[in-house]
Backbone bond lengths (Angstrom), bond angles and torsions (degrees), N, CA, C in turn:
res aa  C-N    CA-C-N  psi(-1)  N-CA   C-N-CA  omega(-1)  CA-C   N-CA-C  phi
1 X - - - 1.461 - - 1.520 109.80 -
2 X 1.328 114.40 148.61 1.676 117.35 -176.19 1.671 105.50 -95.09
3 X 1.360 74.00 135.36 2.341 103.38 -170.75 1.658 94.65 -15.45
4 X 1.457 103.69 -69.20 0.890 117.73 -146.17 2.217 127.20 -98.54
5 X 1.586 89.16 16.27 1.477 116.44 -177.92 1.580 107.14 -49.04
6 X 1.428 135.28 96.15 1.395 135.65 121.54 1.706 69.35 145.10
7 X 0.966 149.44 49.57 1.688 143.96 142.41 1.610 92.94 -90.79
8 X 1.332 94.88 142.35 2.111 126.63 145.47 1.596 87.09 -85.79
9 X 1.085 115.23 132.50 1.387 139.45 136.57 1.604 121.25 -95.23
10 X 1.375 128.47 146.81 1.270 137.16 135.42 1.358 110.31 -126.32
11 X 1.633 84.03 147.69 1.947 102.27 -179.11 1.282 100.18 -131.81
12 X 1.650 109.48 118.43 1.667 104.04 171.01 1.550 113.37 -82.87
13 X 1.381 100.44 163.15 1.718 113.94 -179.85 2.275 94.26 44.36
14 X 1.530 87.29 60.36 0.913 110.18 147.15 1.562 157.03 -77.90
15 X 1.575 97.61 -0.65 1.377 129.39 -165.96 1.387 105.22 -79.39
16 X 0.853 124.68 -13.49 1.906 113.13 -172.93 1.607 96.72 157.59
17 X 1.417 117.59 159.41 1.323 125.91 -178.13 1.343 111.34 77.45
18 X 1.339 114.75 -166.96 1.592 117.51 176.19 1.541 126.51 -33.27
19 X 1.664 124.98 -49.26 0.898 145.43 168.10 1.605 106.05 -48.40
20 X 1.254 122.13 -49.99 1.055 107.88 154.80 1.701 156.92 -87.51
21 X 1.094 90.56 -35.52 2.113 90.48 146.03 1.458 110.40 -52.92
22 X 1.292 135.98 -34.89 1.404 123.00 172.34 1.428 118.41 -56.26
23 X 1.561 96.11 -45.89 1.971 94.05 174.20 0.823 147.56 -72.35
24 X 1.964 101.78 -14.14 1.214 120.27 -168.46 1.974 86.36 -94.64
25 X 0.720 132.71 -75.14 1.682 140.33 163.09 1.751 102.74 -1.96
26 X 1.523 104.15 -49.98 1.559 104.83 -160.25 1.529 97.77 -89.92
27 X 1.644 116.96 -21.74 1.620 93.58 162.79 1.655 124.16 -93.19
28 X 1.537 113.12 -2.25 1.796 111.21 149.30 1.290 117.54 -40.30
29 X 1.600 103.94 -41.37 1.908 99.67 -167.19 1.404 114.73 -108.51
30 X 1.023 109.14 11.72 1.825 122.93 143.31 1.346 103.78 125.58
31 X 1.208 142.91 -5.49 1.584 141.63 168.12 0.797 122.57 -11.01
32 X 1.387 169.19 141.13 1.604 145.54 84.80 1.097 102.39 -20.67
33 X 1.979 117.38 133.43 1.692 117.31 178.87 1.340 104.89 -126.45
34 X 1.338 116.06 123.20 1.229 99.11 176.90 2.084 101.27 -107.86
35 X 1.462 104.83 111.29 1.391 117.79 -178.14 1.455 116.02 -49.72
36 X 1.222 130.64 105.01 1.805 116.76 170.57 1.653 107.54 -95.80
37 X 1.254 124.55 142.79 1.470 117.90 151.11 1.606 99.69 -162.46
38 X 1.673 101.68 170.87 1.527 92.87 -167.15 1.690 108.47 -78.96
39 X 1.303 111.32 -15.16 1.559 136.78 171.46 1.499 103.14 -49.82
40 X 1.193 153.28 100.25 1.714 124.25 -177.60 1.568 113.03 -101.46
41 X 1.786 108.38 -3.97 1.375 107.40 156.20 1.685 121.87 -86.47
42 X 1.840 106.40 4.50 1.505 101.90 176.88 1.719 109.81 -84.14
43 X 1.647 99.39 -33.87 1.282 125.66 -153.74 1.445 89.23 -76.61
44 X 1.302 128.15 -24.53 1.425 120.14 -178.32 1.535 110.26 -87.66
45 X 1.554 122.30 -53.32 1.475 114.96 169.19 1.392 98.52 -41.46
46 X 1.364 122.58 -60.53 1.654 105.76 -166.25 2.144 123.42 -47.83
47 X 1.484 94.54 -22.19 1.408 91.83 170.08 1.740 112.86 -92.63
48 X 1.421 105.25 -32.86 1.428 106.06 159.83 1.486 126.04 -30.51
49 X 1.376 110.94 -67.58 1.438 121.49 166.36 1.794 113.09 -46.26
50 X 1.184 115.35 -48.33 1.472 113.13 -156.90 1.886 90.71 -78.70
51 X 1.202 120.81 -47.27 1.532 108.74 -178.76 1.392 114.72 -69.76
52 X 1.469 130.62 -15.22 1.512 126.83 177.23 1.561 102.35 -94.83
53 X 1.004 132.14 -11.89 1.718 144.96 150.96 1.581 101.06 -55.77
54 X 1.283 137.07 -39.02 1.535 153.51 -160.72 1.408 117.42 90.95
55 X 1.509 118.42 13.93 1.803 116.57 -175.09 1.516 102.39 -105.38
56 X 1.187 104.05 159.36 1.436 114.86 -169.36 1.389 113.18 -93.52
57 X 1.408 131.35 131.14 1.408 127.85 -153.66 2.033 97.78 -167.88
58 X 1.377 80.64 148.97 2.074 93.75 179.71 1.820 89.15 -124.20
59 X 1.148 93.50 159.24 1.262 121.07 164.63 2.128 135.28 -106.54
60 X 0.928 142.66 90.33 1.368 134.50 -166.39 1.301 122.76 -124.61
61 X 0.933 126.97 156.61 1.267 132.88 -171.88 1.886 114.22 -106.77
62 X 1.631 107.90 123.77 1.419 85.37 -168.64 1.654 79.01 -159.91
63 X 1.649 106.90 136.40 1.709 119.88 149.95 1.097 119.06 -103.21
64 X 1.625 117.04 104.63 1.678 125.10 -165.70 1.293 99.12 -69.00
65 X 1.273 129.53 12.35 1.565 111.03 -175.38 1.784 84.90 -104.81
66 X 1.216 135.70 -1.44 1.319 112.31 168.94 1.710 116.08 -125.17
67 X 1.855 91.78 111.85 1.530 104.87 -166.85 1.564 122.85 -48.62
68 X 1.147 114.52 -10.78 1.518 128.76 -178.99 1.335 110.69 -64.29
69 X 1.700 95.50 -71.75 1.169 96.37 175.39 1.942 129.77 -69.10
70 X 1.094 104.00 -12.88 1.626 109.43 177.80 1.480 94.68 -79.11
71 X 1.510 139.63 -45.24 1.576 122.65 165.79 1.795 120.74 -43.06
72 X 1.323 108.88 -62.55 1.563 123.57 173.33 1.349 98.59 -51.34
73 X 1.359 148.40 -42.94 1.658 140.96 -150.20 2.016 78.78 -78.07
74 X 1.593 110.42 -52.70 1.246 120.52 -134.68 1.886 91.63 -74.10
75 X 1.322 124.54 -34.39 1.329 139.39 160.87 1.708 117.06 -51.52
76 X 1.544 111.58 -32.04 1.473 88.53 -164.28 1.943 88.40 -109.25
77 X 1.183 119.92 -19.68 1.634 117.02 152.77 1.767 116.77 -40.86
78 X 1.131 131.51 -36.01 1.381 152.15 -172.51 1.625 85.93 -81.00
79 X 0.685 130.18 -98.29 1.687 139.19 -160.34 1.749 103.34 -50.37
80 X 1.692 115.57 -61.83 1.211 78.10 -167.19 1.652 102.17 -104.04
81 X 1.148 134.19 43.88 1.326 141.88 164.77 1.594 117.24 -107.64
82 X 1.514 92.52 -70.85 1.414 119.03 -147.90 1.485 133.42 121.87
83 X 1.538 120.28 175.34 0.977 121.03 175.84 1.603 146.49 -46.51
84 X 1.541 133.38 69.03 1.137 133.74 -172.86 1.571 121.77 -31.53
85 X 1.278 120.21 121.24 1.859 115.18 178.00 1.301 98.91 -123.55
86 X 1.366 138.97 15.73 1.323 133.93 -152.18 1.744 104.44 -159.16
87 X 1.545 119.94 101.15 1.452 107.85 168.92 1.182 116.29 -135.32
88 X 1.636 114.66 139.95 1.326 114.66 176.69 1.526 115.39 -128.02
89 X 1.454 103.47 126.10 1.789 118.23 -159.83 1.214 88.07 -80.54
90 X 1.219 149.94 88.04 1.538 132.41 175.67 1.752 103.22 -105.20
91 X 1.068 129.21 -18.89 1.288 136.59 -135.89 1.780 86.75 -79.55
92 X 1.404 131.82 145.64 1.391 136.04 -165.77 1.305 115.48 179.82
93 X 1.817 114.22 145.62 1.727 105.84 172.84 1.431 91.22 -130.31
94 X 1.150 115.59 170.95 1.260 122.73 172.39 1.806 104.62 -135.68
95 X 1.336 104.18 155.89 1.828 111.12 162.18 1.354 115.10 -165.22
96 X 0.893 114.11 170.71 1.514 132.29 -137.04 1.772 116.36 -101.51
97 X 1.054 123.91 -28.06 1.190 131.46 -178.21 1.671 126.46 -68.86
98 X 1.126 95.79 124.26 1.979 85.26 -165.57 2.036 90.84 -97.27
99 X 1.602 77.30 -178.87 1.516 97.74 -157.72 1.515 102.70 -42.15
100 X 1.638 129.45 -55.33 1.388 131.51 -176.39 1.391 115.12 -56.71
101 X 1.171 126.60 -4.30 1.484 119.34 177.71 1.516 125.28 -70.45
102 X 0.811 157.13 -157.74 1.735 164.83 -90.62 1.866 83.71 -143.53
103 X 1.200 124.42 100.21 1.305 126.11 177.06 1.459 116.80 -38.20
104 X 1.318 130.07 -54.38 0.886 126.33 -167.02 1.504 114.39 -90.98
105 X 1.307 118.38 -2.12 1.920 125.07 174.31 1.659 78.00 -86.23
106 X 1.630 148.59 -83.88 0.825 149.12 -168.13 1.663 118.56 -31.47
107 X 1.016 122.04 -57.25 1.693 106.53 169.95 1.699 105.20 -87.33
108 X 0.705 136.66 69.00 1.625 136.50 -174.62 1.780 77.98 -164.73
109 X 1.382 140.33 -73.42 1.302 146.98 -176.84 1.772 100.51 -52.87
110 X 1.065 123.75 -24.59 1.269 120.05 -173.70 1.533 112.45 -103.07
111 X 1.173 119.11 -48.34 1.699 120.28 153.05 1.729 122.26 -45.73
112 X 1.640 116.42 -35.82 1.326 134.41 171.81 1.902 105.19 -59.70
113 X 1.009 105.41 -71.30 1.719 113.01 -169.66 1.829 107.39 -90.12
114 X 1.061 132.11 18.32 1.527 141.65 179.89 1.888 79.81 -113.68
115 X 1.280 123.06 -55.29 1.354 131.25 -161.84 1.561 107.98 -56.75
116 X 1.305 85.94 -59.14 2.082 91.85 174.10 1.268 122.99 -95.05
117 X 1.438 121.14 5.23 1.592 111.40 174.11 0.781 131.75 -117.24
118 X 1.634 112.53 -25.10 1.445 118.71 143.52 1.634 140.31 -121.61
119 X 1.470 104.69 5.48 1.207 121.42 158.67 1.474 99.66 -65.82
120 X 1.534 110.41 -76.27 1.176 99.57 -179.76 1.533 155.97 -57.08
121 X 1.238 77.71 -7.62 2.015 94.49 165.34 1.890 117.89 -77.34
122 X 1.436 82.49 -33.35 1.830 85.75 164.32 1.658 111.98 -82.53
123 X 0.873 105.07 -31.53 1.745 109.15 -176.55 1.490 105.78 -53.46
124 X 1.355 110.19 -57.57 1.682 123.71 -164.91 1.254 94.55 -77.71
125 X 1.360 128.77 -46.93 1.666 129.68 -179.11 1.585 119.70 -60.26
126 X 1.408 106.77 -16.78 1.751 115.07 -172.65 1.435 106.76 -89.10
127 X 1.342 96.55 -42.93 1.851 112.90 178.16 1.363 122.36 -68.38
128 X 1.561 113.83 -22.02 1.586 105.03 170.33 1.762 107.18 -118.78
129 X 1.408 109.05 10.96 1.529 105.91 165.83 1.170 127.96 -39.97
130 X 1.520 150.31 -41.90 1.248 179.16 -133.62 1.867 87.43 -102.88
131 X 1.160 121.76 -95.95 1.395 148.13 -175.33 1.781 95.95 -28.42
132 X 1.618 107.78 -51.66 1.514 118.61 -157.10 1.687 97.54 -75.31
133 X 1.394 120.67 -46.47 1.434 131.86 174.53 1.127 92.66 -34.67
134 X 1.503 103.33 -81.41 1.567 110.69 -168.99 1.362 148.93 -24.63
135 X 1.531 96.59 -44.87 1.575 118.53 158.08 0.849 130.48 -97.76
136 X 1.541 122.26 24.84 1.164 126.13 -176.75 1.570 124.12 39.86
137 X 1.951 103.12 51.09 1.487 121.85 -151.69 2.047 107.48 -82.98
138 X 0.872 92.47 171.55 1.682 117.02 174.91 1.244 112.00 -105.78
139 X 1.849 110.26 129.12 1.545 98.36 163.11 1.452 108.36 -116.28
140 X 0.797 127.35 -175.64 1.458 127.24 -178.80 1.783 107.67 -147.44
141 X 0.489 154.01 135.44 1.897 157.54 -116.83 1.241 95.52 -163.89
142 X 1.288 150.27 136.95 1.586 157.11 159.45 1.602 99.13 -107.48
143 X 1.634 115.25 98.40 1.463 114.98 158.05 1.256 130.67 -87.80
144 X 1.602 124.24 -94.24 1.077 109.64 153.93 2.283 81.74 160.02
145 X 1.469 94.69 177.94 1.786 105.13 -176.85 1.733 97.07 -62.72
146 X 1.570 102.77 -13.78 1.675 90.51 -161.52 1.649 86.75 -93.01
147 X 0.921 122.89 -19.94 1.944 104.07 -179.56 1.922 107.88 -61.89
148 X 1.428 106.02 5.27 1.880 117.07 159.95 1.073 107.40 -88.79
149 X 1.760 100.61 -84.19 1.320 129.44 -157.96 1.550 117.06 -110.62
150 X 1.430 125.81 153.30 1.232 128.33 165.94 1.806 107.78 -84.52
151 X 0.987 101.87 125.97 1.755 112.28 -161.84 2.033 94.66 -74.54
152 X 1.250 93.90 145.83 1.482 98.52 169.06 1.415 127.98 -74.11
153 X 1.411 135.50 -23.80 1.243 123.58 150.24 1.352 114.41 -72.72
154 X 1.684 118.17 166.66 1.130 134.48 -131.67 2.166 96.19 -88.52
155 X 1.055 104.24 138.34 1.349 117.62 -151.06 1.475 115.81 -167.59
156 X 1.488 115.88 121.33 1.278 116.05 -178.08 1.599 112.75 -61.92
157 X 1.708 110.54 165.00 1.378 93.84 159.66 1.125 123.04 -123.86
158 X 1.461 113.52 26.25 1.169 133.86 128.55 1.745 139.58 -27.76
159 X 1.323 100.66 -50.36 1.576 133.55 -176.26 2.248 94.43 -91.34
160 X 1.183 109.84 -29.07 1.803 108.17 -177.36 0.972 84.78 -97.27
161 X 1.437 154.40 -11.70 1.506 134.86 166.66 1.604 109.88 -93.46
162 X 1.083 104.21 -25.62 2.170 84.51 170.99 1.312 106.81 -67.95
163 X 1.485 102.70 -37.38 1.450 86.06 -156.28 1.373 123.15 -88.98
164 X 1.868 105.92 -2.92 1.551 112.31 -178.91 1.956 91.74 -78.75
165 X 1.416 114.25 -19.91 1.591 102.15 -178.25 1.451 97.31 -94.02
166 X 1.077 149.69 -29.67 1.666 138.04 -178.00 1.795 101.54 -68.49
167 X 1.545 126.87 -2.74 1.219 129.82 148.37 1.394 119.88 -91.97
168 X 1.281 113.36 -10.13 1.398 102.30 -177.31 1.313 108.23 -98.17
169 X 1.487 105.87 -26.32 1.848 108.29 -178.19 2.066 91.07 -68.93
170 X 0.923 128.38 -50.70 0.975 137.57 -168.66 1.563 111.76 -41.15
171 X 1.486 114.30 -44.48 1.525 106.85 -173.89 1.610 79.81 -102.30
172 X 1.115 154.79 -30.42 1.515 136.06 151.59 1.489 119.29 -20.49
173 X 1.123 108.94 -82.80 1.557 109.96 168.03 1.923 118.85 -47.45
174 X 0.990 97.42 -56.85 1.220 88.34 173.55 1.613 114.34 -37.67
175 X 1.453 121.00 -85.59 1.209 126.33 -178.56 1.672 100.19 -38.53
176 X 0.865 136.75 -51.39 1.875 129.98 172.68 1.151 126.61 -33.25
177 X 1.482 106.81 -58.02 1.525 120.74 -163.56 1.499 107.28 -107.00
178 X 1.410 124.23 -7.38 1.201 112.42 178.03 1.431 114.68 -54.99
179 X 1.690 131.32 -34.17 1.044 125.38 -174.72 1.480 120.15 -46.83
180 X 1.764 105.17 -43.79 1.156 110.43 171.13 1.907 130.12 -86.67
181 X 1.490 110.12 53.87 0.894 97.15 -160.33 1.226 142.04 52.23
182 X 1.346 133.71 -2.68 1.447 118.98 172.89 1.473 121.97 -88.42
183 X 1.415 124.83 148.66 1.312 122.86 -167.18 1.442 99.78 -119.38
184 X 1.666 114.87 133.75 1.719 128.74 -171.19 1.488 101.60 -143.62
185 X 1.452 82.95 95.08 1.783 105.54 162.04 1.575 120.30 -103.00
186 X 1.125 120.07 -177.78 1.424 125.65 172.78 1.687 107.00 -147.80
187 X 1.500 119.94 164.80 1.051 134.22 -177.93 1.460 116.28 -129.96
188 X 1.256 134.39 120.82 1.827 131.97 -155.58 1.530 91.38 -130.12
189 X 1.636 84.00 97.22 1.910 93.23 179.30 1.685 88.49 -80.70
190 X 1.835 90.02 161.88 1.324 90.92 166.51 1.634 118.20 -108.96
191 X 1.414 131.36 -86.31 1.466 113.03 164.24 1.193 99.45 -120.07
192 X 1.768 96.46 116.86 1.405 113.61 173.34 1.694 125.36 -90.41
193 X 1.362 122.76 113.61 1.575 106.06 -175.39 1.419 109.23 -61.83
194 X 1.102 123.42 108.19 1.535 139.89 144.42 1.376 138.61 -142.23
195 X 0.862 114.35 -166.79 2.085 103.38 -159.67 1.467 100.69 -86.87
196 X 1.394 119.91 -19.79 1.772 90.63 158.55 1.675 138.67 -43.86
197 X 2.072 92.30 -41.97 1.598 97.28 174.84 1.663 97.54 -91.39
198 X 0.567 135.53 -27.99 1.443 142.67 -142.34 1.890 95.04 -52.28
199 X 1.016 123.25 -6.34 2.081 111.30 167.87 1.708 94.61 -107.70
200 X 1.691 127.64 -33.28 1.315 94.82 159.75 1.130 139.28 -86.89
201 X 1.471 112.92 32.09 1.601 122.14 -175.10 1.511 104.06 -108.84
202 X 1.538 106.43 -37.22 1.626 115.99 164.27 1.219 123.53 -49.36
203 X 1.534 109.44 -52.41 1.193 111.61 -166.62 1.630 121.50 -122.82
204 X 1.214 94.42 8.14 1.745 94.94 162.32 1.840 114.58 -122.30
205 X 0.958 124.61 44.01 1.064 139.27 -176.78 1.696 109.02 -18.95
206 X 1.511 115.35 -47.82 1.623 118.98 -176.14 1.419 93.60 -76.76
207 X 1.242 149.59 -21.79 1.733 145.00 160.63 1.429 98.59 -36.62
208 X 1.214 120.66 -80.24 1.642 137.06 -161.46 1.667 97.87 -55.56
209 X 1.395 120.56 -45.56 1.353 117.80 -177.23 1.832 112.84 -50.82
210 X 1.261 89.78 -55.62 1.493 115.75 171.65 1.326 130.05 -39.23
211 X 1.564 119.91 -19.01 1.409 152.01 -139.18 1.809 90.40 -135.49
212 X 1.340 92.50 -66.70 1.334 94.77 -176.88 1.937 131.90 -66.31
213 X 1.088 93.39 -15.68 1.466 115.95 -165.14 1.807 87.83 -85.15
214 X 0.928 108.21 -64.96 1.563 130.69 -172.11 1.651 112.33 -60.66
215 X 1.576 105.29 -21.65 1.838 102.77 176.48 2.271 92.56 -111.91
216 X 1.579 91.52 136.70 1.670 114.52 -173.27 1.420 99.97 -61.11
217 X 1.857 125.60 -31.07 1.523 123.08 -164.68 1.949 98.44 -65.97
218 X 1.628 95.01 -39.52 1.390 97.25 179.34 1.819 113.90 70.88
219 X 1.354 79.00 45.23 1.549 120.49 165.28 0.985 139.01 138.01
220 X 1.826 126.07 164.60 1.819 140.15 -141.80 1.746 93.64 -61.99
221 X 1.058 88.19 172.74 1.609 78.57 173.27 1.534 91.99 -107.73
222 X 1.617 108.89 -151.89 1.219 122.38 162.96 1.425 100.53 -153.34
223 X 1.991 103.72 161.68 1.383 116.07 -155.27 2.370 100.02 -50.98
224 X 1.276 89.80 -36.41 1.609 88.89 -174.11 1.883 111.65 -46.55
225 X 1.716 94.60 -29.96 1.337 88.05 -163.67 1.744 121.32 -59.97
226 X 1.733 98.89 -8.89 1.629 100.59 -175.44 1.644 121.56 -128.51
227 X 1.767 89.70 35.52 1.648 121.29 169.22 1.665 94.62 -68.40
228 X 1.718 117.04 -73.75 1.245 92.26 -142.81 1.890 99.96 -66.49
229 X 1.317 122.38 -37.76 1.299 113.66 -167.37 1.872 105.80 -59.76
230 X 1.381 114.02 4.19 1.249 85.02 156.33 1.771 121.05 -120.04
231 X 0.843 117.36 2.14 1.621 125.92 167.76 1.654 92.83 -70.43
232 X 1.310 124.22 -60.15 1.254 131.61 -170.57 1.985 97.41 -46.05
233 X 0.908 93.73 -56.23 2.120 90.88 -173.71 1.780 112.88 -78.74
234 X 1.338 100.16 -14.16 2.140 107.46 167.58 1.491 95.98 -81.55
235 X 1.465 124.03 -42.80 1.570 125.02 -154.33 1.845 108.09 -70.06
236 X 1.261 112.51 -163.25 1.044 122.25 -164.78 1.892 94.10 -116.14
237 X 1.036 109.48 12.06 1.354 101.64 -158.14 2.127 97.47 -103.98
238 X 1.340 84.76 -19.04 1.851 100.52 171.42 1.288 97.92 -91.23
239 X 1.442 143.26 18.66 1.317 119.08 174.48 1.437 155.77 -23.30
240 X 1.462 97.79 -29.33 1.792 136.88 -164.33 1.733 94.16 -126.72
241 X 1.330 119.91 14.00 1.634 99.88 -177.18 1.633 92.76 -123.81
242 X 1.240 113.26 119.76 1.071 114.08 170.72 2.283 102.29 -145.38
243 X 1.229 111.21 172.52 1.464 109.49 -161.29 1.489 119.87 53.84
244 X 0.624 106.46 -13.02 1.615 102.66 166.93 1.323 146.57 -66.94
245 X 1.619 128.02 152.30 1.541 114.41 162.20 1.490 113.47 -129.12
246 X 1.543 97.31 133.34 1.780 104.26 -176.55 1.540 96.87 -82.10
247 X 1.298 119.48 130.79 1.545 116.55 179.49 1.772 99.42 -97.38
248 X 1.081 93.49 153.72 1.726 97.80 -175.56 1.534 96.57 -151.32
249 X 1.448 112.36 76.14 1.173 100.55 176.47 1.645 102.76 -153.06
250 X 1.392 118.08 57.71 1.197 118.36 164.50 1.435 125.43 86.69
251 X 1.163 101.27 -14.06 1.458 130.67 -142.82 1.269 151.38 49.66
252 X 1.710 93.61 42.36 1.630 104.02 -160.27 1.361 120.98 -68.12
253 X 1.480 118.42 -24.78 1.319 133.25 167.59 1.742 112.68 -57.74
254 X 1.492 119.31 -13.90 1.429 104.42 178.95 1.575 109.01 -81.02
255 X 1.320 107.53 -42.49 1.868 96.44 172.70 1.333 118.55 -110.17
């Protein structure tokens, strides 16, 4: 039987990249997916793919940084889906400017990625709470090496502060909701090739070296590489794992 037979899933920033190898992965193992990204022609190829694969999948359009609409997304999933037991906050931006830069790109960059990475992980997480209780649901959290450390190439800290709090809501919730059965893990990719980095991968070439030199696999991953660790934390096979983060990043965090 497949991991994941008679779950609703949603995966935000479902449009391409991680978010999407997760959905496409989570309708192999039997999901219903319902795709979110703020893109709503990404969010639809992404169900495109999963129904010409043969799995059953919706497409929607949603910016988790605005709580309105993450209630209304989370209301009309209920009606014309059903019951969600399965969520994954993946949806994220990143930028580049550290604290000394151009004052006003710097809090505009910091209101921008505070807004969608960890606002919006509570936004999307508040709106299907109800549904997740219910089924005694799974969340799954996308952090990253920086919810540790601030990485040595050049990196907001903007982007090391969502993600040190999208770990902290993470064992927060956890300890919360465990009573009610729900299980809240996270996953801390390390550098994943996808089109978030994909212009500083072009054009900073000694970045990626830097990345690479520093992780033991001795190279980027790709979005597939953090499929199974997340079926593994939706599945039944994490039963007993809850607060936690599976790191999948090469192992750059060991040295």
């Amino acid at each position: 039987m497949a991991l994941l037979q008679n779950h609703i899933a949603v995966v935000t920033g479902a449009g391409g990249g991680i978010g999407r190898a997760i959905a496409l992965g989570y309708a192999r193992e039997g999901a219903r997916v319902a795709a979110l990204d703020i893109d709503p022609a990404a969010a639809s190829e992404t169900a495109k793919q999963i129904k010409g694969a043969g799995g059953k999948a919706d497409g929607f359009a949603l910016d988790v940084s605005n709580r309105a609409d993450c209630n209304a997304i989370a209301k009309r999933i209920a009606d014309e889906i059903g019951r969600v037991s399965i969520l994954v906050n993946n949806a994220g931006i990143t930028r580049r400017s550290g604290i000394g830069g151009d004052a006003e790109t710097v809090a505009r960059e910091w209101d921008d990625i505070i807004g969608v990475n960890l606002n919006g992980v509570f936004n999307v997480t508040h709106a299907f709470l109800a549904p997740l209780r219910a089924s005694k649901g799974r969340i799954v959290n996308l952090g990253s090496i920086q919810s540790f450390v601030h990485v040595r190439t050049p990196s907001s800290p903007a982007y090391t502060a969502s993600k040190h709090g999208v770990l902290g809501f993470t064992r927060a919730l956890a300890a919360e909701l465990g009573k009610d059965g729900v299980r809240v893990n996270a996953i801390g990719p390390g550098l994943i090739e996808t089109a978030i980095n994909a212009n500083a991968r072009a054009n900073h070439p000694e970045m990626i070296k830097t990345f690479i030199d520093h992780t033991p696999l001795g190279r980027a991953g790709q979005p597939e590489d953090i499929v199974g660790p997340a079926i593994f934390l939706a599945s039944d096979l994490s039963a007993y794992v809850t607060g936690s983060i599976v790191m999948a990043d090469g192992g750059y965090r060991t040295v």
